[in-house]
Structure formats: C-alpha cells, structure tokens
C-alpha positions, 0 to 999 in steps of 0.5 A: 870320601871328599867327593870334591877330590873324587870328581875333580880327578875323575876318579877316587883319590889314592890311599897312602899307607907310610910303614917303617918296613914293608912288606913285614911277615909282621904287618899282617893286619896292615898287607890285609887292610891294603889288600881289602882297600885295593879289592874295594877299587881304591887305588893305594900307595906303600911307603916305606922308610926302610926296604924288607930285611933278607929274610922278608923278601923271600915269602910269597909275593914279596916281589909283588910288594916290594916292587910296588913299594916307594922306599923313602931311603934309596941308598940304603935300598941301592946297597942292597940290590948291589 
C-alpha cells in the first residue's frame, strides 16, 4: 500500500475494479474479490462499460450492485431505465 497516499487522505485509497458488464452471473471470481476487498476495509469503486443485461439484474442483489456501479455509457443506461 502507498502509505503516502493512505496518510495524506486519511484514509486508504480506493480500490477501482473497470469490467465491460456489471454485476454479471459470470464474474463470480470478480463480485468475490470486490466483496473480499470491501470486508477487508478497503473502500472500492465498480465501473462498468456497459449496464447489466435484463436478465442479470433480476438475481439476488443485483440492485445492491447495480446501484453502486459507475456506467461509463450513460445513454445506453438512460435507454434502459426509459
């Protein structure tokens, strides 16, 4: 850890995790390594390229996710919440 950076916040630096889809039923290594890295104190940010396919944000949580996720094209997410 940069202990310069972690000092001069105050606190640890975030964590930023850059998928093409998020949350995925597929990125079960990656939603385990966010959850781990959360649990461990470190603060994350998700970006994604693309917002969830239908059927991905109906699982367990998906709203949890989805609603902590930056997607990084907004149009196509504006279209889908229309």
């Amino acid at each position: 850890m940069n202990e310069r950076l972690s000092s001069s916040t105050g606190s640890a630096p975030a964590v930023g995790y850059v998928v093409t889809h998020y949350p995925k039923l597929a990125q079960t290594f990656i939603a385990s390594e966010i959850l781990a890295v959360e649990n461990a104190g470190r603060p994350i940010r998700i970006f994604a390229m693309n917002p969830p396919d239908a059927a991905e944000r109906n699982y367990p949580d998906a709203a949890c996710s989805i609603a902590r996720t930056t997607y990084l094209k907004p149009a196509i997410w504006a279209g889908i919440r229309a």
